[in-house]
N, C-alpha and C positions, 0 to 999 in steps of 0.2 A: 811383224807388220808386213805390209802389203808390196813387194819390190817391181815399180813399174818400168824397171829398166829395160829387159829386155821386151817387154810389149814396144814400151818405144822405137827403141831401137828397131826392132823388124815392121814398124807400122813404116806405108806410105801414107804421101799426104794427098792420093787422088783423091780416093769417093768422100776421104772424111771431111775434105775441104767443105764441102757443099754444107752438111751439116754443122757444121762451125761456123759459116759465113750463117746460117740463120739463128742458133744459140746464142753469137756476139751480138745480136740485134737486140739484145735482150730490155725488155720493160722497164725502164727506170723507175716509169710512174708509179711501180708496187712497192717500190720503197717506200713511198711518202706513208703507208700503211704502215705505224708502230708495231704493229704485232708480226706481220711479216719481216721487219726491217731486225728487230727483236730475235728474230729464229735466223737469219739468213748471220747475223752477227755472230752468236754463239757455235752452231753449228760449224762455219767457214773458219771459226778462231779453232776448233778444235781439231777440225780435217788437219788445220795449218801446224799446228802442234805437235798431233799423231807423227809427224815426218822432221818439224824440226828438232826432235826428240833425239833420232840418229844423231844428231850432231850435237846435242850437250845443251839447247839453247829451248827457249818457248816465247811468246810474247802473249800478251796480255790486251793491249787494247788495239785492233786489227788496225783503224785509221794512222795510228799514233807510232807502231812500232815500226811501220814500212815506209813511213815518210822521209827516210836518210837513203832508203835504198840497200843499205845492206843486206837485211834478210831476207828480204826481198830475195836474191842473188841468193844468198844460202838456198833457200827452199829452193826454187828450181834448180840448184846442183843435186840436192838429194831427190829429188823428184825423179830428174830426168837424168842423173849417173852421169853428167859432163860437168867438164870444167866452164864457169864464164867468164869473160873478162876482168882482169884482176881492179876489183874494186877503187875509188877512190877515198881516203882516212879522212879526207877535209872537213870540218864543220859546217864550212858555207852550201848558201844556198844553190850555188852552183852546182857543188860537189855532189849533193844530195841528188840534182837533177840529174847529172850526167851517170849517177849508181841506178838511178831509176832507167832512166831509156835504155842503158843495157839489156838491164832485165824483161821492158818491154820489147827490144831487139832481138832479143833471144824465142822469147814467144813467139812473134815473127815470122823468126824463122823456120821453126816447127810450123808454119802454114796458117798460123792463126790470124785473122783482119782486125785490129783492133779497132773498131768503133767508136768516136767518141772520149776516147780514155788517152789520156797526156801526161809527162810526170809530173807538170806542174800541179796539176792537180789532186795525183798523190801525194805529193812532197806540202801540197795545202793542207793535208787529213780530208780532204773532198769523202766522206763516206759512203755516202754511195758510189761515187768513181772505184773507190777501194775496194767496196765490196763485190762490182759489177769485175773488174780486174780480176779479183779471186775466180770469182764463177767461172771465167773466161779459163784458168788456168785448170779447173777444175773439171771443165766438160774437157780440154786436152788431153790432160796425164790421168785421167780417173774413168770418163765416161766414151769417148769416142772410139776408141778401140775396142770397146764391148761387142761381140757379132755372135748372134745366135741365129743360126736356120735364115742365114741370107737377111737378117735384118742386124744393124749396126747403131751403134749410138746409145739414145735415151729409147728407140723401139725394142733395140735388144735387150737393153737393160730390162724394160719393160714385160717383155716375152719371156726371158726367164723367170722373171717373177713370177707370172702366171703359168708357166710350167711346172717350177718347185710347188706352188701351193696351191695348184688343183686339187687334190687329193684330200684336201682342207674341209673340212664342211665351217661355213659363214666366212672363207674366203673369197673374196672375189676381186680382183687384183685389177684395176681398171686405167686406173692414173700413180697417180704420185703425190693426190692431197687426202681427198675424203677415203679413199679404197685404206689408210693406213691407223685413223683416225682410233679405232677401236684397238690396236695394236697386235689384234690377230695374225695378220700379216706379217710382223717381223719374230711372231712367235712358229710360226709356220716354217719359217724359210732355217731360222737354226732348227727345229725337229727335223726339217727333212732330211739334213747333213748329220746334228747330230740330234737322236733321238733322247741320248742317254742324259743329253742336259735339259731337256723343258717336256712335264709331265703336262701334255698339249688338252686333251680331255678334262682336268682339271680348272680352265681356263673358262671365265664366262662372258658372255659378247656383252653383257650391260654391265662391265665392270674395267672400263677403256683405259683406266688410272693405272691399276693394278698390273693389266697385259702389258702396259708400255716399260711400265719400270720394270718388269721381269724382262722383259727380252734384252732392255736397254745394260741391266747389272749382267745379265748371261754372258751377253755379246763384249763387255768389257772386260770381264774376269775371267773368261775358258776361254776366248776368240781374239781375245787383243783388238777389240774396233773398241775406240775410247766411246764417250757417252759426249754425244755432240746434238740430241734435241732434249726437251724438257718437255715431261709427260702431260703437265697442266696445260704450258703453253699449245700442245697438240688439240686438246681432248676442249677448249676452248677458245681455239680461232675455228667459225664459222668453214672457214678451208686452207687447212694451214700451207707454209712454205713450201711450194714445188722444189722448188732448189733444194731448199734445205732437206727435206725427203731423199733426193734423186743422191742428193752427197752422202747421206747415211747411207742408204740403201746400197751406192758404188762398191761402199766398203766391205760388204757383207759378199757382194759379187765376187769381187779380188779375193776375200781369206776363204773363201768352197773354193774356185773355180784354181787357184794357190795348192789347196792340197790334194786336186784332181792332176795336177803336173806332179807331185810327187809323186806318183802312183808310175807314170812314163818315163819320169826321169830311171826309175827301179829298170823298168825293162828296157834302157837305152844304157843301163850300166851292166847288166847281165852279157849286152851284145860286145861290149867294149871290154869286159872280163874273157870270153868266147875266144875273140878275134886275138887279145895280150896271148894267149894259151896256145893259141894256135902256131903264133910266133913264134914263143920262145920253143914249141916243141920242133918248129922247122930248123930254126936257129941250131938248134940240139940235135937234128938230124935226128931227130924221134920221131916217131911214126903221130900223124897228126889223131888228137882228141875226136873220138866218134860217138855222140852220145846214143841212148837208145832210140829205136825208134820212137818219134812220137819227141822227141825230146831236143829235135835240132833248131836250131834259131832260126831256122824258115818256120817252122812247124811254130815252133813259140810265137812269131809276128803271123802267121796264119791263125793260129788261135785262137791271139790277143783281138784282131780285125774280128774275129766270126765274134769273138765275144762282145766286144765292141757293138757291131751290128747287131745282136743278141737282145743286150741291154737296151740301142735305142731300138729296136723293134718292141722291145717290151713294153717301156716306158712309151711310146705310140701307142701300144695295144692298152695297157692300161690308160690312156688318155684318152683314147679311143673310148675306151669302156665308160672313162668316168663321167664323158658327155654324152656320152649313150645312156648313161643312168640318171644325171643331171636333166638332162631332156626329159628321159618318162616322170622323174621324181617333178619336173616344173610341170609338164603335161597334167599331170594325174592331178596337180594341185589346181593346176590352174580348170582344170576340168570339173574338181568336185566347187573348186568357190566357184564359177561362172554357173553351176547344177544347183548350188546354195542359192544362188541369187536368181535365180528365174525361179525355183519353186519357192523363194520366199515372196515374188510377185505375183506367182499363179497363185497361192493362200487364199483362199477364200471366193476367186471369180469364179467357180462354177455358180457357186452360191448367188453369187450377184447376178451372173447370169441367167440363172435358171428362176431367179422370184419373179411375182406379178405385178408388183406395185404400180402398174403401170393401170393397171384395172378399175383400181379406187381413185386413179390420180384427173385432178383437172388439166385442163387443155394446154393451160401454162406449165403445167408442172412435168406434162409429157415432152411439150416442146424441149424444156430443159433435159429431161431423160433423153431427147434424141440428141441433144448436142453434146450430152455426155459419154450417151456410147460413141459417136463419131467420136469424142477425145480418146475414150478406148479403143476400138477401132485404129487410129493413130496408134497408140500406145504399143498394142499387139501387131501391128505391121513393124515395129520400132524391132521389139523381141523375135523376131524372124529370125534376126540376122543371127543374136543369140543362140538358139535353137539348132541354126546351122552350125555355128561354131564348136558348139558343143559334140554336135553327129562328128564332126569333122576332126578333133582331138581323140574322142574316144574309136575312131577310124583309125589313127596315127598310132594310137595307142595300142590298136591289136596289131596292128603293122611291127612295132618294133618289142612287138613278146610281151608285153607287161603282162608284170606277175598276175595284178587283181584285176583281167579283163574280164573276168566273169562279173564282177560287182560293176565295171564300170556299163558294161552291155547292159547288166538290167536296168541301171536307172537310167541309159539315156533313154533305152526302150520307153521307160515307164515317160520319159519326161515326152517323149515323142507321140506318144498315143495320147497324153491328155491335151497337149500342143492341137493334135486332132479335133478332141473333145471341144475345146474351145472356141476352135473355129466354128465348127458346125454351130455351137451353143451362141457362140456371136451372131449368128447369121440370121440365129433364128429369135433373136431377141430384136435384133434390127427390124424384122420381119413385123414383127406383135406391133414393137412400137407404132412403126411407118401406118400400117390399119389400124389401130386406134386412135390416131394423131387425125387420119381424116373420116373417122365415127364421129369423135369431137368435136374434128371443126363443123362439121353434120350438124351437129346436136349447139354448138356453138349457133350456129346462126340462126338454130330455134331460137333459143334463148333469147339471141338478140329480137328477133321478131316479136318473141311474147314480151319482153320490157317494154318495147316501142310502143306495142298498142295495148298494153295492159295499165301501162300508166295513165294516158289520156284515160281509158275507160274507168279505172280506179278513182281517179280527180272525178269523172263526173258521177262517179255513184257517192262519192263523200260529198260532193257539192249539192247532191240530190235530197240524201240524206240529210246534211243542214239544213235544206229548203222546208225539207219535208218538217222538220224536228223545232225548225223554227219560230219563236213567240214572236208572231205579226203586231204590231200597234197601228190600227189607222184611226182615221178621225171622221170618214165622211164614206157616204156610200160608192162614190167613185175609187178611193182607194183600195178600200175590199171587192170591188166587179174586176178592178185589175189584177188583184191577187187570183181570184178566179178564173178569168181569162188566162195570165200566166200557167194555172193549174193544169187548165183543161190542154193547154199544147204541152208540160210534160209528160202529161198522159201517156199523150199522140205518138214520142217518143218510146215507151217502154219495148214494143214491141221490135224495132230496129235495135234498140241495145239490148236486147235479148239475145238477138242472132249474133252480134258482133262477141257477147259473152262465151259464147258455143264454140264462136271461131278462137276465141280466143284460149279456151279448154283445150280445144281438137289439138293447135301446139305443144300444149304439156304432153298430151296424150300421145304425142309423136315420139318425142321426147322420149318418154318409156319406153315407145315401143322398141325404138334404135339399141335403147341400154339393152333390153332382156333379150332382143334376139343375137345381143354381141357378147352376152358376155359382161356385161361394164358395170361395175357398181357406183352409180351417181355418187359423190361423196359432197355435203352441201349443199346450195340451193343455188339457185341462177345467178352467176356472178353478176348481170346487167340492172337486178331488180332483185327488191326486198316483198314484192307484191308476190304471193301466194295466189295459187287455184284455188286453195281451201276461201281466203281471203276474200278472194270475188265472190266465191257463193255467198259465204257467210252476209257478206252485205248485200248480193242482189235480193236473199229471202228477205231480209231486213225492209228493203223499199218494196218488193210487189209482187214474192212467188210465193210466200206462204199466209193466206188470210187471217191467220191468227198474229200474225207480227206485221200486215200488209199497213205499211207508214201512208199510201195512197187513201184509203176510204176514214182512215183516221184524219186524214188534210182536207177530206172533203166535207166531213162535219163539221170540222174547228172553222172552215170559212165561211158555211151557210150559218152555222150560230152567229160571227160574226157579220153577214151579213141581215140577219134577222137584225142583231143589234145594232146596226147602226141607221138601219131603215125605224126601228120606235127611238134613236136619238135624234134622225132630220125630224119626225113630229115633235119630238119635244121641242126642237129647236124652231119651227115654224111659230108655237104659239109662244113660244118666250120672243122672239121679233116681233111680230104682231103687237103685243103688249108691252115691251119695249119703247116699235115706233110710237105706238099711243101718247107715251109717257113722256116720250122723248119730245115728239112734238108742243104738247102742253108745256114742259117745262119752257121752253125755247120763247114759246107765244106770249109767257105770262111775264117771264124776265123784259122782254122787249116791251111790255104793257107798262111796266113799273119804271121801265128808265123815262118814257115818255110821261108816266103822272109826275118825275121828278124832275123833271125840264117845262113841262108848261104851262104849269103852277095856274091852273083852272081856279077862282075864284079866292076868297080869303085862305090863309094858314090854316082854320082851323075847318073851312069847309076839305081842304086837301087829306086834312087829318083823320076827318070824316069817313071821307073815301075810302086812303087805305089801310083804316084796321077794317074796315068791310072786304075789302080787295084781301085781306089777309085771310080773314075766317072761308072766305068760298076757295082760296087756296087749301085752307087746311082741311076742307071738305072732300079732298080730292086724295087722302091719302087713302083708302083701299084699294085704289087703283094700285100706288106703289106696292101696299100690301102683297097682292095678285103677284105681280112681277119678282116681287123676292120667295113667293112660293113656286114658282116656275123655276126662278136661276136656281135655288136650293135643290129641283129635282138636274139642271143640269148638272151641277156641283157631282152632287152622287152617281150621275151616270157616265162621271169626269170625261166633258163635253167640252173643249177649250177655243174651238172656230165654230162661227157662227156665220153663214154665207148670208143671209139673209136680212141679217141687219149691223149696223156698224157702231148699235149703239152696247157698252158692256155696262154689267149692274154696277161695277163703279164708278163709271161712267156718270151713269143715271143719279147715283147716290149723290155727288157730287154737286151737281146740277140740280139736285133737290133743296138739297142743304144749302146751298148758294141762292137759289128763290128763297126759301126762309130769310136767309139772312141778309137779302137783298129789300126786303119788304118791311121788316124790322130795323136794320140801318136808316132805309128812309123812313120809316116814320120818327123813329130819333132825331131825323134831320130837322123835319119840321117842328117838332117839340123845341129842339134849341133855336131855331128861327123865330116859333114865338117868343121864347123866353129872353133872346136877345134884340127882338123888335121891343118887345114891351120894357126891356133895361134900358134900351138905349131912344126909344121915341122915335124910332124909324116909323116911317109912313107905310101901307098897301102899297104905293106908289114907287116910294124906293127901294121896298123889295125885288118888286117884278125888272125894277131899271135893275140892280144890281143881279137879279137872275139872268137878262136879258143878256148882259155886258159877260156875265161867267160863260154862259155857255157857247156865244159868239170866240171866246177866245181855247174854250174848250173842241177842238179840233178834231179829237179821235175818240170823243164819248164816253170817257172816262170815269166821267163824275169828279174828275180831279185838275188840277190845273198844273202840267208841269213842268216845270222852270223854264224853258225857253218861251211857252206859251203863257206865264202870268210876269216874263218880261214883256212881252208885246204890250201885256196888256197897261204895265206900268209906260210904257214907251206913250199909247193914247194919253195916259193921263199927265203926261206931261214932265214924267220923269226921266230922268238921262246918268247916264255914269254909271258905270260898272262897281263901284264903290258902293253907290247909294243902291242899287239894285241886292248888294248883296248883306244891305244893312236890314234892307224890308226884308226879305228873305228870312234871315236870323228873326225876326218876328214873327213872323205867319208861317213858318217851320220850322220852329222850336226845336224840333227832334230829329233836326237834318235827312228825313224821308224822300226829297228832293221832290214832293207835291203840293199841292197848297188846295184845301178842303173848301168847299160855300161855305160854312162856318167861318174859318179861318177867312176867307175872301169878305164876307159880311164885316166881319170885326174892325178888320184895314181900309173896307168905302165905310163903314160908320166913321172910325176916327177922320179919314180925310177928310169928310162931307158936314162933321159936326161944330160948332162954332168952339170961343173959347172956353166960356163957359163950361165946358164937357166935363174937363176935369176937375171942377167942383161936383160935378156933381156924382162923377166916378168917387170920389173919396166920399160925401154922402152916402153914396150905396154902400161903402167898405165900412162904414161906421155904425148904416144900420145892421148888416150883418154881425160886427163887432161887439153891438150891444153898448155901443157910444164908449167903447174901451178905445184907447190908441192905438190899438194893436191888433191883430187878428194871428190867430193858428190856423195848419197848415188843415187841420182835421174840422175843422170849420169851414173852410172854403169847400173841401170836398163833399162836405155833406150837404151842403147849401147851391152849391153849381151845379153846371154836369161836368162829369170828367174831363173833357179836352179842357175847357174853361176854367175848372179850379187846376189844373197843371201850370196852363200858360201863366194863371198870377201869380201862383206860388214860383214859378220860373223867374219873374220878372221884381220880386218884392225883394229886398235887405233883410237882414235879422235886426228885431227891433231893442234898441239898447237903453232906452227912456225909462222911466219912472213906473214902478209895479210890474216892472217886465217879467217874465215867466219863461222856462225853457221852452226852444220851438217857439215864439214869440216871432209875425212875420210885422215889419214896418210899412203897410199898406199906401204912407203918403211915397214911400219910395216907387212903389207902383206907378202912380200918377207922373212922378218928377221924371220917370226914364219916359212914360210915353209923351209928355205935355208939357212937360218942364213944371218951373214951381209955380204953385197954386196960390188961390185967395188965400186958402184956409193958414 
């Protein structure tokens, strides 16, 4: 094992003070990290063991075993080869403290600051105080005395490392966490001392498990350093224990650098054998020992120095070398990957740079193309620097001899002439683009121009079109002269949109021209418009450039037929008015003829009667007139003729008013028929008729022929009758059928009854009996056959069913008649 005595002892505590004052500073906060806390535990238990071993003893749990203070005190008597103060045996917790601050006394005094660290806290099992304690002791008797080439401490420790395992290939010794993690490293540092234990070449970098436990079983079994990390816990903390590292690693420092003094102590025993020899031969009066030349113990420390300086000249020159080869081997790598990676982004740009698509492309699509070479453009200013980089290593590269400068000179050549290439090929793409980009917009703002006015022009040749193609409906000669008037000003037009269709060509035609004299192959149609040149023609032959398709002289005939036709429809319609008014007026003259023979009843009933079936026949004498006028409307019918300026009267009109004379002339003589028949029932006088005509028609107001209800209240109002009651009891008599009018018939029957004595109704049931046939009774089909219709209704309205003696179904009780109107009778 490792004997740090005499380091000790000959160490000062100047320079190393400085470094101990900043290693006691040490982090507590990475304990709280289990996996560090984990390795700094085992590792520190084992360093502590490896020494208290000398002495017969070991401890097992590092917080637990040091808390009385005793071994504490052991270990640094073995450590540091002095005696410390003779402990105390107490149990208490006193005892414990005052073993402890010894021991931290003792460090102390060796030049260390303790930081933070108390016995009480030991003496608590404080584990981290403990372990932090350890380390403390740890960078004193193990790591601060290290000095390599003017560096000292955890650098020298450091610098040796990366001196022993240069020579390593996938060593590279950096720190004290990650540089160790693969275990290459601690398998480096035994080959370089001892070769003949670690078969170093057999060792592989992705198999970190494996490298750690060979070096860890080596270093215990042929080296005496116990096994104080654990290969899992390395090869899975993300950065494992600096400490823990620094403390294996110390140890591996001490057992080389250990059998590098025995090699001195040989030649400091040789000098000390020399010098006994010399003595005892002066002692003896013998003639002193003279070796051969070449062989005196000057010559031997002369030797020893040149050898010395020898080896480190050598070990310089091969370190020398190995970063001189390191350098070309990172060089040359780092030269073909940055040579990989720029022609794997030159791949294919000539290509892109040298096609045309920019030829078939729209305006938009160019624009896009130039904002994508400006991205490349970027792109390629970006790779300059590359480019340089590259000249710039394989520069370096012929500078310090490398072997394959011949490979590397031709590709950077190669890379540097197409670097060339692409320039110029950029430049001249930018070039194409930038003049096509304002051919386009050129051609662009044709475009626009011809949309602009090819659409209006468009719209009016399909509106022309329509016009032209048009099924017209008019009805009169003025509507067809306006068709024609409109006609004759599109006409007037063709010749100005003629010109405008030219100008509007002449654009396209420009259009072309710009493409074929550049180069440019149009791809599509005019992005601003779907309207074609083909398009316009195609429709202006349509309306009036070709006479075999000309829509114009086709419009001109379709309007003079229809004007022919609607000039022989005003004749028809002249004599259809004509004959018409005729009709019209006679109708008009003869209805008014007829209300006047039925209001003023010129001579008896029957001379009236006289009259107008005579008045009827010279009416129905006048039907060939109507005849005429349904042979005229029938021709307009067929010439489907619907306004008629000329007259206001229409055939059904006329029909109407025909038929209404007929049946105005036929009603009244009805009327007079039942006037006689109920003058001569009832023994009315000439006298009380013309009174009772006189009184109807005075109260007949709006010439109706009828009397209605407000106007045959008036009239009941003269005669003396009052109350809303009684008005609406007569009512229900002389409007049976709720019509709300009341007829001269109807009017006659209510002045007879008023005007008649009592007698009346004897003599009403007389007339029901002769009708009857002297039966009691009367049917309802007997009254009707025997009256006139309003008359046999109103009695069969006013009669009972008769339930007497021989009665028969439909049986009406006739005295009932009498009893509603006059109450009860003689009879």
């Amino acid at each position: 094992m490792v004997d740090y005595h005499a380091a000790n002892n000959q160490s000062s505590t100047g320079g190393v003070q400085t470094y101990m004052e900043q290693e006691n500073d040490w982090d507590r906060d990475m304990l709280l990290d289990p996996a560090w806390e984990r390795q700094q535990r085992k590792t520190f238990t084992a360093w502590c063991n490896s020494h208290l071993r000398k002495s017969g003893t070991q401890i097992e749990n590092i917080e637990e075993d040091f808390r009385d203070g005793l071994k504490l005190m052991l270990l640094l008597e073995v450590i540091a080869g002095e005696r410390l103060p003779k402990p105390e045996r107490g149990k208490m917790r006193v005892h414990k403290i005052n073993n402890v601050n010894k021991a931290l006394d003792f460090i102390a005094s060796k030049g260390v600051k303790l930081v933070s660290i108390g016995a009480e806290e030991i003496v608590d099992g404080n584990a981290k105080m403990t372990l932090g304690m350890i380390w403390t002791i740890i960078l004193r008797f193990a790591i601060q005395d290290i000095s390599v080439e003017e560096t000292s401490a955890k650098e020298g420790l450091l610098l040796w490392c990366q001196r022993k395992t240069a020579p390593y290939k996938n060593v590279n010794v950096q720190n004290f966490h990650i540089s160790w993690k693969d275990g290459l490293a601690f398998n480096a540092l035994i080959h370089r001392h001892r070769p003949d234990l670690i078969d170093y070449d057999s060792l592989r970098k992705d198999d970190p498990v494996t490298n750690l436990n060979n070096a860890f079983e080596v270093a215990e079994k042929h080296l005496d350093i116990p096994k104080m990390l654990d290969a899992e816990d390395i090869v899975n903390t993300a950065r494992p224990d600096e400490k823990a590292i620094m403390t294996y690693v110390s140890s591996f420092y001490h057992a080389f650098s250990g059998a590098q003094k025995v090699s001195f102590s040989q030649k400091c025993q040789l000098e000390i054998s020399f010098n006994t020899l010399q003595t005892k031969l002066r002692l003896s009066n013998r003639p002193a020992f003279m070796p051969s030349e070449g062989r005196m113990v000057s010559d031997i420390n002369g030797a020893w120095h040149t050898l010395e300086g020898a080896e480190k000249g050598y070990e310089e020159w091969i370190l020398s070398e190995i970063r001189r080869l390191e350098r070309l081997e990172h060089l040359a790598e780092k030269f073909h990957q940055k040579a990989a990676i720029h022609e794997s982004w030159t791949d294919g740009k000539e290509a892109m740079l040298t096609q045309k698509d920019y030829e078939t492309s729209t305006l938009s699509e160019v624009k896009a193309l130039l904002r994508k070479h400006e991205a490349f453009e970027s792109d390629l200013a970006a790779h300059q620097d590359r480019v340089e980089q590259i000249a710039a290593i394989a520069q370096e590269l012929n500078e310090l001899d490398y072997y394959d400068s011949a490979s590397v000179n031709g590709r950077c050549q190669k890379i540097c002439d197409q670097w060339d290439v692409l320039g110029t090929l950029t430049q001249n793409r930018k070039e194409s683009l930038e003049r096509t980009e304002k051919q386009l917009e050129s051609i662009d703002e044709l475009y626009l121009e011809y949309a602009k006015r090819a659409a209006p022009f468009n719209n009016w040749m399909e509106g022309a079109m329509e016009d032209l193609q048009d099924m017209f409906i008019v009805h009169n000669i003025e509507e067809i002269q306006g068709l024609i008037t409109a006609h004759e000003q599109f006409k007037s037009t063709l010749a100005e949109a003629n010109k405008e269709r030219e100008a509007i060509q002449a654009i396209q035609a420009e259009v072309h021209k710009i493409a074929q004299s550049n180069g440019i192959k149009l791809s599509g149609a005019n992005p601003y418009t779907t309207i074609t040149p083909a398009s316009i023609d195609s429709k202006w032959k349509k309306v009036g450039l070709q006479p075999a398709m000309d829509m114009v002289p086709l419009r001109d005939n379709a309007l003079q037929d229809e004007l022919n036709k609607q000039n022989s429809n005003d004749t028809l319609r002249a004599k259809f008015a004509t004959q018409a008014n005729t009709v019209g007026a006679y109708i008009q003259a003869k209805m008014e003829e007829i209300g006047r023979i039925s209001i003023e009843m010129n001579g008896t009933l029957e001379d009236q009667l006289t009259h107008l079936k005579e008045y009827q026949k010279t009416i129905m004498s006048y039907m060939p007139e109507i005849n005429t006028l349904e042979g005229y409307h029938q021709l307009i019918q067929e010439a489907l003729i619907f306004d008629n300026q000329y007259t206001s009267y229409t055939m059904e009109h006329l029909r109407v008013g025909w038929e209404q004379l007929l049946t105005t002339i036929a009603r009244t003589i009805n009327e007079v028929e039942n006037q006689i028949l109920t003058r001569d029932a009832k023994g009315i006088s000439q006298e009380q008729l013309y009174e009772y005509r006189a009184s109807f028609n005075h109260f007949d107001k709006d010439h109706s022929g009828a009397l209605q209800a407000e106007e045959f209240k008036a009239c009941l109002i003269s005669l003396g009758y009052d109350g809303d009651s009684e008005f609406a009891r007569i009512m229900g008599i002389v409007d049976p059928n709720g019509s709300g009018a009341v007829t001269f018939q109807a009017f006659i029957d209510f002045m007879s009854r008023e005007t008649t004595d009592t007698d009346t109704a004897d003599q009403v049931i007389a007339s029901f009996k002769i009708l009857a046939a002297d039966k009691p009774f009367i049917t309802a089909e007997e009254l009707r056959r025997e009256l006139p219709p309003d008359q046999a209704e109103y009695c069969i309205a006013r009669m009972a069913p008769y339930t007497g003696p021989n009665a028969i179904p439909g049986a009406l009780d006739y005295m009932s008649f009498s009893t509603a109107l006059y109450g009860e009778s003689d009879l």
